[in-house]
C-alpha positions in Angstrom: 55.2 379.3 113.3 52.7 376.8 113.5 54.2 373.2 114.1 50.5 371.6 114.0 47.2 372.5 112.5 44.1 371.5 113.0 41.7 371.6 110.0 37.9 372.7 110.3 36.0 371.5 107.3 32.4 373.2 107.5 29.4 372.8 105.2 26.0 374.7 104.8 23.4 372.1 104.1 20.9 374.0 102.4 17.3 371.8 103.4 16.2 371.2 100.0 19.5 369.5 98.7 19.4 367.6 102.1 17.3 364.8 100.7 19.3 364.7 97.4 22.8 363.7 99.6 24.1 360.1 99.9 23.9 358.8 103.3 27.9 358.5 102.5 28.5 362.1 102.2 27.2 363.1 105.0 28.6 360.5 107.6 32.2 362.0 107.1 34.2 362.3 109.9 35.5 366.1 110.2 38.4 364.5 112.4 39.6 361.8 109.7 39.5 364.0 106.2 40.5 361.5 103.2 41.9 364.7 101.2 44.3 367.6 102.1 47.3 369.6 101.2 50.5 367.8 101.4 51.8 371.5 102.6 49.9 370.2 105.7 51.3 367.4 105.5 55.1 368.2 105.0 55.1 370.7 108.1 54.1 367.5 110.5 56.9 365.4 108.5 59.5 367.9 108.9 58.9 368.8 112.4 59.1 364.7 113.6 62.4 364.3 111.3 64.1 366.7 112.8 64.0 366.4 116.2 67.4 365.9 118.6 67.4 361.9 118.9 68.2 362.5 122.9 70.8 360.2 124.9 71.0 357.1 124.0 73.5 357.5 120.6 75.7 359.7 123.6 76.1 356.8 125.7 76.4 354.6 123.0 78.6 356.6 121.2 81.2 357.6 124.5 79.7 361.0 125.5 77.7 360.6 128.2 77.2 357.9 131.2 74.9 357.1 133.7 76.0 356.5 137.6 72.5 354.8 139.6 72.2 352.1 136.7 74.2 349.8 134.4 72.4 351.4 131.5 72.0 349.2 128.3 73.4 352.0 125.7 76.6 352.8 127.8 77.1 348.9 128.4 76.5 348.1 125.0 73.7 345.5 126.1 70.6 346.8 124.3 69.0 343.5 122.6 65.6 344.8 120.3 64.9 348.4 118.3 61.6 349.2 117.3 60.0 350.0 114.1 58.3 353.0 114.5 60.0 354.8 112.0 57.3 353.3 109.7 54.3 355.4 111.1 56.6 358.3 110.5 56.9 356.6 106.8 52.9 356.3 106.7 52.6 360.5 106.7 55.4 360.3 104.1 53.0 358.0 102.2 50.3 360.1 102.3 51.8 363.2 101.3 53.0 361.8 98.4 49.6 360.7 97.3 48.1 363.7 97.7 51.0 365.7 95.9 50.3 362.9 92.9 46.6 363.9 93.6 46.9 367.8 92.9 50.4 366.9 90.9 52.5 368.9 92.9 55.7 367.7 91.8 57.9 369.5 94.7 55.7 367.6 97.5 56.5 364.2 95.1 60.4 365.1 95.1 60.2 365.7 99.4 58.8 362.8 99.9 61.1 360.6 98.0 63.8 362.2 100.5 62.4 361.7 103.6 61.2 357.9 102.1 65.2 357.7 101.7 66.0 359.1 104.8 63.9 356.8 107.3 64.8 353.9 105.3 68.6 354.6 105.4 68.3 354.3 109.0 66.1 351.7 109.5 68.5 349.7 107.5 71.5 350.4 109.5 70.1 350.1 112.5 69.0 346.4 111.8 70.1 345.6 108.3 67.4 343.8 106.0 63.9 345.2 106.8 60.7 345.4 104.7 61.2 348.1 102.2 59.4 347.3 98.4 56.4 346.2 99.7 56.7 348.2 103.4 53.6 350.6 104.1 50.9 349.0 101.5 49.0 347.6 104.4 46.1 350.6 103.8 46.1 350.7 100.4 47.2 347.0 98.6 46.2 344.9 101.6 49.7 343.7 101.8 49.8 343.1 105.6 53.1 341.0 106.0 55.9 342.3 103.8 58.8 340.8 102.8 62.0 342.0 103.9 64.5 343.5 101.1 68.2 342.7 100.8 70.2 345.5 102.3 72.3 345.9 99.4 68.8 346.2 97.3 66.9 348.6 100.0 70.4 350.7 99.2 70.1 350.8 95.2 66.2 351.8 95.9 67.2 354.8 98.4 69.6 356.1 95.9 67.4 355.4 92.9 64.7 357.8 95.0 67.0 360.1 96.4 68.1 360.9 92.4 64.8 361.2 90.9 63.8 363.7 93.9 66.8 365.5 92.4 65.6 365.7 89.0 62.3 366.4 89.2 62.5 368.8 91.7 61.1 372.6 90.4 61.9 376.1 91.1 58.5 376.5 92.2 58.3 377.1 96.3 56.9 374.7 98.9 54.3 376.1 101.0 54.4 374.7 104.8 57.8 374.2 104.9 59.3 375.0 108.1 63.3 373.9 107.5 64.2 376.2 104.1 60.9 378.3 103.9 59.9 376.9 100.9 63.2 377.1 98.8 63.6 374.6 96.2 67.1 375.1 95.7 68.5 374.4 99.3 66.3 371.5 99.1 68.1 369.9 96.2 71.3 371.0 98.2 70.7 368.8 100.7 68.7 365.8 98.5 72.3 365.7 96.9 74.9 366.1 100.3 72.2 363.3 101.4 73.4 361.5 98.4 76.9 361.7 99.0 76.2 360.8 102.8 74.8 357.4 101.4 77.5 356.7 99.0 79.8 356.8 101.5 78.1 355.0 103.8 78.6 352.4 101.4 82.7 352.9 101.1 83.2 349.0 101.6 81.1 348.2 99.2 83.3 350.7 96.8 84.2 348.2 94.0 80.5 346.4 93.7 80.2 346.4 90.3 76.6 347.0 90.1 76.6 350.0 92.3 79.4 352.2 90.7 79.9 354.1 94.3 82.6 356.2 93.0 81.6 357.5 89.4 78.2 358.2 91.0 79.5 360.1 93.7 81.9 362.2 91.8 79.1 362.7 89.5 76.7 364.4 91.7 79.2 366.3 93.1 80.8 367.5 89.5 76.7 368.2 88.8 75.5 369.5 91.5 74.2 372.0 93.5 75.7 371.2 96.6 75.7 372.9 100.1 78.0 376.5 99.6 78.0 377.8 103.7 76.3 377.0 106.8 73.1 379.1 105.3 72.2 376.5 103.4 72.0 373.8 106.5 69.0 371.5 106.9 68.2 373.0 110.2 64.9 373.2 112.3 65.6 376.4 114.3 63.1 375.7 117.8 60.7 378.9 119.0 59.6 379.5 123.1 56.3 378.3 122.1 54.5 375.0 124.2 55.0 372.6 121.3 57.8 373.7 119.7 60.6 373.9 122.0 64.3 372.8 121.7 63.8 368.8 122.6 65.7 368.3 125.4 64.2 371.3 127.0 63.6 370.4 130.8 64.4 366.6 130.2 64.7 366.0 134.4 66.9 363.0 133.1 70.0 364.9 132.8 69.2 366.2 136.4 70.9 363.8 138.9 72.7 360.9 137.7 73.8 361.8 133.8 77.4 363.2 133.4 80.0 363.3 130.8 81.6 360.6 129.7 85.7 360.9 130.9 87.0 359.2 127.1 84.6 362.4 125.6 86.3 365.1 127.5 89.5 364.0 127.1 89.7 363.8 123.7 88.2 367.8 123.4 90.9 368.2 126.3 93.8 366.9 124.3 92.6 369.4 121.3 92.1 372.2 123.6 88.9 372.3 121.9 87.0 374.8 123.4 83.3 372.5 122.6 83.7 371.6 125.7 82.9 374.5 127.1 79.5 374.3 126.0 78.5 370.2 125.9 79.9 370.3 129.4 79.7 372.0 132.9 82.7 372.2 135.1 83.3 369.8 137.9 82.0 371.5 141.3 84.9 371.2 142.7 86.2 373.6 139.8 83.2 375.7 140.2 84.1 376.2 143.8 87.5 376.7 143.4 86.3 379.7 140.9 88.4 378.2 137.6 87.2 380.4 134.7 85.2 378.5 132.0 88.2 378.4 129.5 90.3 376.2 131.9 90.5 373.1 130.3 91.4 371.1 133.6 87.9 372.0 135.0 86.2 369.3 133.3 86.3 365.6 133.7 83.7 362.4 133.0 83.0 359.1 134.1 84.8 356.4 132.8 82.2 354.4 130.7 83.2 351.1 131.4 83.7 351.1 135.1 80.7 350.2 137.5 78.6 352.8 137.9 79.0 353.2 141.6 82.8 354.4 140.6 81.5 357.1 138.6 79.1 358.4 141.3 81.5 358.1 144.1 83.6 360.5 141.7 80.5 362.7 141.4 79.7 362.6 144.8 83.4 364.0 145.5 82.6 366.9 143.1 85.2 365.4 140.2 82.2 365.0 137.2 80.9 367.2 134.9 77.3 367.1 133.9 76.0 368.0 130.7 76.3 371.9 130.2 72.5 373.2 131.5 71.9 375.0 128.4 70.7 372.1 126.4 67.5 371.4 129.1 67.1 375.2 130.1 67.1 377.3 127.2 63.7 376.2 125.1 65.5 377.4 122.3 68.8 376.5 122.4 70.5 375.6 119.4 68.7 374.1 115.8 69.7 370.3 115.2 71.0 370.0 112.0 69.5 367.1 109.8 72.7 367.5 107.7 74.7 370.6 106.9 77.8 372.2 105.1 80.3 371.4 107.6 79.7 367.1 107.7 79.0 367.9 104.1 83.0 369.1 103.7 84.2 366.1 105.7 82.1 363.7 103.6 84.2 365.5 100.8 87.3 365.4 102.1 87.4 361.8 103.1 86.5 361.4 99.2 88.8 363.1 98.2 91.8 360.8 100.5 89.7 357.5 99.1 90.5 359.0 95.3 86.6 359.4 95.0 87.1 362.8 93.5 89.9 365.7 92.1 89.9 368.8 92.1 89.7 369.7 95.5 91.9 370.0 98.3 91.0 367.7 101.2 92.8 370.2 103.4 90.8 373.3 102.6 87.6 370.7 102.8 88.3 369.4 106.2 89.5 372.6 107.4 86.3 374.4 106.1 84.4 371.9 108.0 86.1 372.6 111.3 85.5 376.5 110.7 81.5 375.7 110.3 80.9 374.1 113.2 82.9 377.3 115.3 80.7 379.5 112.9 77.8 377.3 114.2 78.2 377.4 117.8 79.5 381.2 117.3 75.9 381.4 115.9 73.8 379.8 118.5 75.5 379.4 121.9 74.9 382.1 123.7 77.2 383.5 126.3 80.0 381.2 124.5 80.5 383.2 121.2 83.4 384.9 122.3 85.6 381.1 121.9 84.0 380.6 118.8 85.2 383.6 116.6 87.0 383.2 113.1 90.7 383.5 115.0 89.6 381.0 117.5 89.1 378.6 114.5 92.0 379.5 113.2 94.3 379.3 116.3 92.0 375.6 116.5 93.5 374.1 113.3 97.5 374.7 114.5 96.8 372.0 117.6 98.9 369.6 116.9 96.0 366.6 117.4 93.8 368.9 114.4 96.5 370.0 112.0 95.7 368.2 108.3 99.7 368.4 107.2 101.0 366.6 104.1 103.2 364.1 106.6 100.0 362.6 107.9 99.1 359.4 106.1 95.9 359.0 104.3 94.3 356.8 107.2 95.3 359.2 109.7 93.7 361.6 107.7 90.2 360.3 107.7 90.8 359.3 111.6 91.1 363.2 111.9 88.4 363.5 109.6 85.9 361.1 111.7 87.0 362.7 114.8 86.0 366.3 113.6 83.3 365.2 112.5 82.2 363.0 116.0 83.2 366.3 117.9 80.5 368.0 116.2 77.9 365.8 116.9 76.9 366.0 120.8 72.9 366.3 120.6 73.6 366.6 116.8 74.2 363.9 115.4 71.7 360.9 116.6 73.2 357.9 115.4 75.0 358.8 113.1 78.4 358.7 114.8 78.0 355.3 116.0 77.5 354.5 112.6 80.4 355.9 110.9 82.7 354.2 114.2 80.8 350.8 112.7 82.0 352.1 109.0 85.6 353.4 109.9 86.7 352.1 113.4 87.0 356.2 114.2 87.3 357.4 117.0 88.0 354.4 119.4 85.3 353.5 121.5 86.4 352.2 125.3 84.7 348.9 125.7 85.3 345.9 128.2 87.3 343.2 127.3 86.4 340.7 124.7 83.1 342.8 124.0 83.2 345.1 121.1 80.4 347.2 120.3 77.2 346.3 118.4 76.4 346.2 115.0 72.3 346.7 114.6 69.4 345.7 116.7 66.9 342.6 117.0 63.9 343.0 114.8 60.9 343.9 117.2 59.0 341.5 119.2 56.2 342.3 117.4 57.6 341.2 114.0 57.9 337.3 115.4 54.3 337.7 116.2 52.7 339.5 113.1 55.5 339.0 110.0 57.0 335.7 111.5 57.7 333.8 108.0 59.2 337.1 106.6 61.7 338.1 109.5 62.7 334.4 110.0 63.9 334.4 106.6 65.3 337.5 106.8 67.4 336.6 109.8 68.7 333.2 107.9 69.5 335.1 104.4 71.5 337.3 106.4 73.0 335.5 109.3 71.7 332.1 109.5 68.5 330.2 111.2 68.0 331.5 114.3 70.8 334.4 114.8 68.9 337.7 115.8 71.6 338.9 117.4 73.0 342.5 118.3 76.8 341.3 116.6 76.3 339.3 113.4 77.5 341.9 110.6 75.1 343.0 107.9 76.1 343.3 104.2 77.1 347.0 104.2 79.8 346.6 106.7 81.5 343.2 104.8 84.5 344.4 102.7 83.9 343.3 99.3 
């Protein structure tokens, strides 16, 4: 598998033709080709997309903690994000113009998804950002865009997410690396991506103009939809330089990275046995040769302590680091862009909101626990023997998992949220913290009178190069002058 190409564009120049040739024509540059395949394209796109996010949404999000340095993620201190999602956006671009060129309708329908899926995370991570006139720079000479209204840059990503549905083909997609070219699991996942966004948007569920809940119990009365962990948007890594797991020898989980204490208890308190493989045992537990399955082998730092606390506990052996699997195996496990299991969850929590019928939103969650053992059963080697169908099985009777009818519905989606941020450890990216933004699940240990963040500063560079844009941007949203990490953007205001 090929992860980049490199295109060789020859031409025999016969001498009497020479003359005939515009001086044009022959000053191309072989490196900088105006015209390709958007397969070429989409491989490139796919490959960037998909990648593990890293650390920082683990210390943000209460998995992991640093003990030489007060780090901004863990302390929730971070000030300004960046906006390089949008050269990711400009390949997008391009691909889609040269599927319009050679009207390849498949490439057309991609990009539209991955147009949806950069934006939707732009926009959360900062809220209003340029969206409707974003990226036309190159081609329209628009070289400081206005920035869209969330709630707008919202109706546009759905509006593109459901024509990508239905113009989508049977034909296959050449150069894709994620479902080999299958149409079908594509539309799968353009439509669980749907869903994701709709409920992304469950404060906003009575806006008039949106129709959240007839829309989302549309798609999923329509379909397709994700049927098993086959059908997961995936990007499996190879032991070849280039295209290695990630994290694969990161040296920054080497010395002064260890689990968070707040993440390992709550896997502790479910005698969940993910801990086993997110984390290694203390070496205290190591040396007192406790077998992996003992659940008291494990502790964390506590995230909001100073840091020196947590490395005097590591220096007396009482931490666990992150399990060595993830930066010594170049393979290690695929990251999952979005699969069956948060897919159940999505509709399960639907299903408690009275989004949907039909469905029981105890089969739904419980199927969603039993793919993420099937996953891990899958992929972590040396672990599968805690991963098995009985394991799962035996999982769902712990008293802190069990979905029984006595719950109430909000403790029903806090178990929901939970499953799902258990799943997420160099999975998930963001998108945990975002959903503890959306839900207030699970609790996040913060210092007192701080909570924790909701977006990032626009970049530095947007004052400099977009200043009349952003500045009103900032006022629409929050008033004159208040960039700040706290004010609350639309999607998060109950109606």
């Amino acid at each position: 598998m090929h992860m980049k190409k490199i295109f060789i564009i020859g031409a025999f120049l016969m001498a009497g033709a020479f003359s005939c040739q515009k001086i044009e024509e022959i000053n191309i540059n072989p490196n900088n080709v105006s015209e390709t395949h958007p397969q070429y394209l989409l491989t490139t796109i796919e490959w960037n997309a998909f990648q593990v996010e890293g650390a920082d949404p683990l210390f943000a999000s209460r998995m992991i903690v640093q003990s030489d340095m007060e780090h901004p993620m863990q302390f929730y201190t971070w000030d300004r994000g960046d906006f390089s999602a949008y050269n990711e956006l400009r390949n997008v671009t391009k691909m889609e113009q040269e599927a319009k060129r050679i009207e390849a309708v498949n490439y057309q329908a991609l990009a539209k998804f991955f147009r949806a899926w950069y934006f939707y995370n732009l926009t959360l991570t900062f809220g209003d950002v340029p969206y409707s006139e974003a990226l036309k720079g190159e081609y329209d000479k628009v070289y400081e865009p206005v920035y869209d209204q969330q709630k707008e840059i919202f109706k546009g990503i759905l509006n593109e997410l459901e024509e990508a549905n239905n113009i989508i083909t049977d034909d296959l997609i050449p150069g894709d690396i994620i479902y080999h070219g299958d149409p079908l699991k594509w539309k799968k996942l353009i439509n669980a991506f749907r869903l994701r966004v709709l409920l992304t948007l469950s404060k906003k569920e009575n806006e008039p103009d949106l129709n959240i809940k007839s829309r989302f119990a549309s798609i999923v009365s329509s379909g397709p939809l994700m049927e098993s962990v086959n059908d997961d948007a995936k990007l499996v890594f190879i032991n070849q330089v280039g295209n290695r797991y990630t994290e694969f020898n990161n040296s920054n989980y080497g010395s002064n990275r260890y689990m968070d204490s707040t993440f390992v208890r709550r896997l502790q308190d479910r005698k969940d046995p993910r801990l086993f493989i997110y984390a290694a045992q203390t070496k205290n537990a190591k040396e007192a040769g406790l077998p992996i399955d003992d659940f008291t082998g494990y502790d964390g730092g506590n995230p909001i302590a100073p840091y020196n606390e947590v490395n005097l506990k590591a220096i007396a052996g009482n931490v666990s680091k992150v399990n060595l699997r993830y930066t010594t195996d170049p393979v290690c496990e695929p990251h999952i862009l979005l699969g069956y299991s948060e897919l159940q969850f999505i509709l399960a929590e639907a299903r408690i909101r009275g989004w949907i019928t039909g469905m029981d939103a105890a089969e739904l969650y419980e199927n969603g626990v039993k793919a993420s053992f099937q996953f891990y059963n899958t992929y972590a080697k040396g672990y599968e023997s805690y991963f098995t169908v009985q394991a799962a099985e035996d999982y769902l009777q712990e008293p802190l998992v069990e979905f029984s009818g006595s719950l109430t519905n909000e403790e029903k989606i806090e178990r929901i949220i939970t499953q799902k941020y258990l799943f997420s450890f160099l999975q998930g990216g963001w998108r945990m913290y975002f959903e503890h933004l959306r839900t207030g699940y699970p609790s996040f240990a913060s210092l007192p009178g701080q909570t924790p963040p909701t977006r990032f500063m626009y970049p530095e560079g947007e004052y400099q190069n977009n200043s009349e844009n952003v500045t009103a941007a900032i006022t629409r949203q929050f008033g004159e002058g208040r960039d700040n990490t706290r004010e609350i953007p639309w999607w998060l205001k109950n109606n």
